[in-house]
N, C-alpha and C positions, 0 to 999 in steps of 0.2 A: 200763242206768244204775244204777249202786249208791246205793242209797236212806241219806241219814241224817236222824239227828234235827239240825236248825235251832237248838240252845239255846247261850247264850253261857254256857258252861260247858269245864272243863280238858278233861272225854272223857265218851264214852258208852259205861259198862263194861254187863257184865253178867254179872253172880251165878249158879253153880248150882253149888246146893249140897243134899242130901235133908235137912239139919238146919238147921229155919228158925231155932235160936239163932244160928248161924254166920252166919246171912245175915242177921240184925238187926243183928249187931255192926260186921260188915262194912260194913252197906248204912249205916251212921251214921258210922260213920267215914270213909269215903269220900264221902258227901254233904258234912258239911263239912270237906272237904277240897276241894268246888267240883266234884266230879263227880255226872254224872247216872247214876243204878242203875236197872237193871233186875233180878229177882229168879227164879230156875226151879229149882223145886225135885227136876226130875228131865230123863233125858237129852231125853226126846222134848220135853220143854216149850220146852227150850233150844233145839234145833235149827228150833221151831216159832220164837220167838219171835227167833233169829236172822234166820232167811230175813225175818221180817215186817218189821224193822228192825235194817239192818245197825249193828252197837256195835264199837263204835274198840275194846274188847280186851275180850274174856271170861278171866275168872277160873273155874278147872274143878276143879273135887273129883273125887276119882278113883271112891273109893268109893261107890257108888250102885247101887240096886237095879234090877234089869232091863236094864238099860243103862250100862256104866260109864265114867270120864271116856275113856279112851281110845276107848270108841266112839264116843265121841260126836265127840270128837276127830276121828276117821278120817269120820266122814260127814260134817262141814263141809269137810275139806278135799276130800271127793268132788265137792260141788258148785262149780261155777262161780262162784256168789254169794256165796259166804261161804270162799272157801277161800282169802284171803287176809287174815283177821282174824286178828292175832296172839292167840294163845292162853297164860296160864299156868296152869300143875297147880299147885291148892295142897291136899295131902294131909299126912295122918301117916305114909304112908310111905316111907321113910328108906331103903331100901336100893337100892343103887345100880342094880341091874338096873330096876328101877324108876323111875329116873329115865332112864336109858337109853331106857327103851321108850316114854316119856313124849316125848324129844325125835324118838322116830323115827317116832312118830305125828302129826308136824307140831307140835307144843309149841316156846314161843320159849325159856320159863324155865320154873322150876320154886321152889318156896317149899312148904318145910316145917312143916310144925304141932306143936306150938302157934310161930304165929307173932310176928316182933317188928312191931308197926305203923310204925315207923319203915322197917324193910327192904320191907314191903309197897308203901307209898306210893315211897320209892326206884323199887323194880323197873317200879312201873305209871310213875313217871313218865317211867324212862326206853325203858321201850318206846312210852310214845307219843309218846316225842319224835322216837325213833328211825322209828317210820311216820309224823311230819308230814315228820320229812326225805325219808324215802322218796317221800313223794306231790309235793313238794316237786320233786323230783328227777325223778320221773316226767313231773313237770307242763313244767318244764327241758326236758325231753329231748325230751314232744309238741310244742313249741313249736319247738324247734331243728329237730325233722323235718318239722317244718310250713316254717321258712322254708328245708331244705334241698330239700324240694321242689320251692319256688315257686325258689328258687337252680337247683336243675336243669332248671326250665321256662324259666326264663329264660334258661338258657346252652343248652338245644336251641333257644331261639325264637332265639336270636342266630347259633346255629349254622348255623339256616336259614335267617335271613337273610342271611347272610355265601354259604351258598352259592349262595342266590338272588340275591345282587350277583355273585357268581364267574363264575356262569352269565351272566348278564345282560353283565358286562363283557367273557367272552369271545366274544358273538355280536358284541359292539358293534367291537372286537376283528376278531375274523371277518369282518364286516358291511366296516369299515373297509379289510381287505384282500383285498375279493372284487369282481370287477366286476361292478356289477350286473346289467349283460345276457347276458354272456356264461357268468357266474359260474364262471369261473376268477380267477385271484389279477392284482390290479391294478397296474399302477406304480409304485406305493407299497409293496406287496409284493415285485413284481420287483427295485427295488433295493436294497432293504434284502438281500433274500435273497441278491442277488448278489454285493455286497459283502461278509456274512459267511462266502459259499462260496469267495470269491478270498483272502481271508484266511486262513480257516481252510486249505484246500490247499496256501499258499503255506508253513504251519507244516510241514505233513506233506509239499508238494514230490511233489502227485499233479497230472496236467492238469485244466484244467475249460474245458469247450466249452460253446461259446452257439450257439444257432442263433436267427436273426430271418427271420420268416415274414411275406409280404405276399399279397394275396388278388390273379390278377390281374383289371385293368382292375372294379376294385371300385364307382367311380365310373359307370361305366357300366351297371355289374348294377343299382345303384339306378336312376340315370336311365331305365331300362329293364321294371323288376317293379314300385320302389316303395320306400319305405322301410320298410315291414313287412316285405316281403319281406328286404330288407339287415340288418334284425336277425335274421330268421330266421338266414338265412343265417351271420352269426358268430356262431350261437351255436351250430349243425350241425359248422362249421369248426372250434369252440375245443375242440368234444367231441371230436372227429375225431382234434384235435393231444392230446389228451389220451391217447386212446387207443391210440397211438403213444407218448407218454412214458408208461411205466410204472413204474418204478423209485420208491420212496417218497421218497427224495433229489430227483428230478427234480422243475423246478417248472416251470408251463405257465402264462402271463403274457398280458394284454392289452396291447400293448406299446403303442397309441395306434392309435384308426380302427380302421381292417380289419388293422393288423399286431398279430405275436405274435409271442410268444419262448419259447425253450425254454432253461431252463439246466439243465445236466447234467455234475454234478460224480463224479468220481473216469471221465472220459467220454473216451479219448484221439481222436485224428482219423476211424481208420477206427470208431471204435463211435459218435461223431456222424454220420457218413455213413449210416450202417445205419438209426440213428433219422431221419436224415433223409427214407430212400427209404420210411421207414413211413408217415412222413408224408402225404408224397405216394402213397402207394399210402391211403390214408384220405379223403384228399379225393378222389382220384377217387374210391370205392366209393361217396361221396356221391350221385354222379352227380347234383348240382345242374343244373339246364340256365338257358346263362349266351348266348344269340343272342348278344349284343353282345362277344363275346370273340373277339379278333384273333390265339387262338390255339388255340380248343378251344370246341366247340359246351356243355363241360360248367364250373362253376368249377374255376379251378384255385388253384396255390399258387407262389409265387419262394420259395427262401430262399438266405438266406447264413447260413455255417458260418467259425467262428473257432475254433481250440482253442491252448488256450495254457496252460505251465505256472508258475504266480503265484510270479515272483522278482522282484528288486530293479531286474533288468533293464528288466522289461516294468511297464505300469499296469492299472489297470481300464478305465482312458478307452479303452488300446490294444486290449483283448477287444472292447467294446461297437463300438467305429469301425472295427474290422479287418470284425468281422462283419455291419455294414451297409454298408460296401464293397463287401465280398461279395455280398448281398443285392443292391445297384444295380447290381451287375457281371452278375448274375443275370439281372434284369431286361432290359440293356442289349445280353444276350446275345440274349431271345429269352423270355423270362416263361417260366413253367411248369419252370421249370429249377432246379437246386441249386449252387449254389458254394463253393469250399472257398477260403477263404484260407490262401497256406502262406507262413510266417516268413521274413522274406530274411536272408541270412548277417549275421553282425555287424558293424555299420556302416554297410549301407548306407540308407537313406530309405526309411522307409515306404512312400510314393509307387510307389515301382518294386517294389511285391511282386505275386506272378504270384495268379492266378487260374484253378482249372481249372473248366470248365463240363460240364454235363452235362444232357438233358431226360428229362422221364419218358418220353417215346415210345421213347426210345433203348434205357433201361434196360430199356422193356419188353419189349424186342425186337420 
């Protein structure tokens, strides 16, 4: 911390000069003129009585014994403390190299001898006006960095907060389209997705296949282990059906109860069949053991299979209803089985669209 003198006074110069005439005259003239003087009659005095108390502007004689102003010059500006105290040379000599060397030695002005007291007091007054602005300015610019500071802690503390609400929104988000037990994507998920999948395709005029999965004789599996056990179990199944849907487009849905759905866009008939028989080749690997099943000592799986290409023709309602059709048809067949529903020519009724079946035992030879 740069030390000054405290006095309600214009400045705190300070004199060195080897001719104590020169510094009486000065050091009078300058007092009343409302500054406070200090007096050194040689280099080292100066530089002592600098570092002691730093003075708003020294006044420097060049010519001096042992030490001349320019060194002396050169060693304030070496230290830290003092090497930002405006300096002026005031000598008799006149020639220009000399003043040159004077400003290259850190000197602000320079003031020739014999001098006029009118130009003297000019120069000091306007170099110290010139370092209150400076400090002034200084003082501006610590404060401005001070509140650009607390400005950039402010806009990282908002920034992290913002993405600590991002995050937070997108679990809540997440949270909102995951079923809690089986934690695959809920209802709420599945139709929303499926509607922007039937949409979007029917732009681009690619198929999109839905498959609906029911567990069979589900009802029973509980009545029979338990309801722990029946959570277990769909969430063994939902993993199963996931693992079977791979595709990052595909989405793997709790479709309500013990059923699921798989929807599988850009997916024509026989590539949902494929993902179908994965399926089923998934829950058996399970190998749950399910006694009360009327059709396999192990759980199994029904689905129905719809694939259909989204035009003006056909709805969404007709994808979701064709392929739980299917799905009953499935069941109605014999459980454990897979059903394709295929499109009837145009015209005729829903109603009469054919149905082929198939079971896993079959498939598996």
């Amino acid at each position: 911390m740069i030390e000054r003198l405290d006095t309600p006074c214009k400045g705190n110069i300070l004199l060195v000069d080897d001719t104590p005439d020169n510094l009486r005259v000065l050091s009078s003239i300058l007092t009343k003129h409302g500054y406070y003087l200090r007096k050194a009659l040689n280099g080292e005095m100066a530089i002592t009585a600098a570092h002691a108390l730093i003075p708003d502007l020294i006044l420097l004689d060049i010519n001096m014994p042992y030490m001349n102003g320019y060194e002396v010059c050169t060693a304030l500006k070496q230290s830290e403390k003092t090497q930002n105290i405006p300096i002026i040379f005031i000598s008799v000599l006149d020639d220009v190299l000399d003043k040159v060397k004077a400003f290259q030695v850190g000197g602000i002005d320079y003031i020739t001898k014999p001098f006029q007291l009118e130009e003297v007091i000019a120069r000091i007054d306007n170099q110290l006006k010139i370092q209150r602005l400076q400090a002034e300015l200084q003082e501006k610019n610590r404060i401005l960095a001070e509140r650009n500071l607390l400005l950039m802690r402010e806009i990282d503390q908002r920034k992290n907060a913002e993405n600590t609400l991002k995050k937070a929104n997108y679990k809540l988000q997440k949270l909102a389209c995951i079923d809690g037990l089986t934690k695959v994507s809920n209802r709420r998920k599945f139709d929303e997705y499926l509607k922007k999948e039937w949409k979007r395709l029917g732009l681009e005029n690619y198929p999109l296949s839905l498959i609906l999965c029911d567990i069979d004789y589900f009802k029973a599996y509980n009545d029979t282990y338990g309801h722990p056990a029946g959570d277990e179990c769909l969430k063994q199944v939902a993993q199963a059906i996931c693992q079977a849907v791979k595709r990052p487009a595909d989405l793997v849905a709790r479709y309500g109860g013990e059923e699921f759905a798989a929807i599988l866009p850009h997916t024509h008939g026989k590539g949902a069949l494929s993902v179908a028989r994965n399926i089923q080749r998934e829950i058996q690997q399970l190998d749950i053991k399910h006694s009360a099943s009327d059709v396999c000592d192990i759980v199994t799986i029904s689905l129905g299979i719809c694939t259909l290409i989204p035009t003006g023709k056909e709805s969404l309602e007709t994808l979701i209803l064709s392929a739980d059709k299917a799905l009953y048809q499935a069941k109605q067949t014999g459980r454990n089985c897979y059903c394709t529903y295929l499109p009837q020519p145009q015209g005729e009724a829903f109603k009469c669209g054919n149905y082929q079946c198939e079971s896993l035992a079959q498939t598996s030879g």
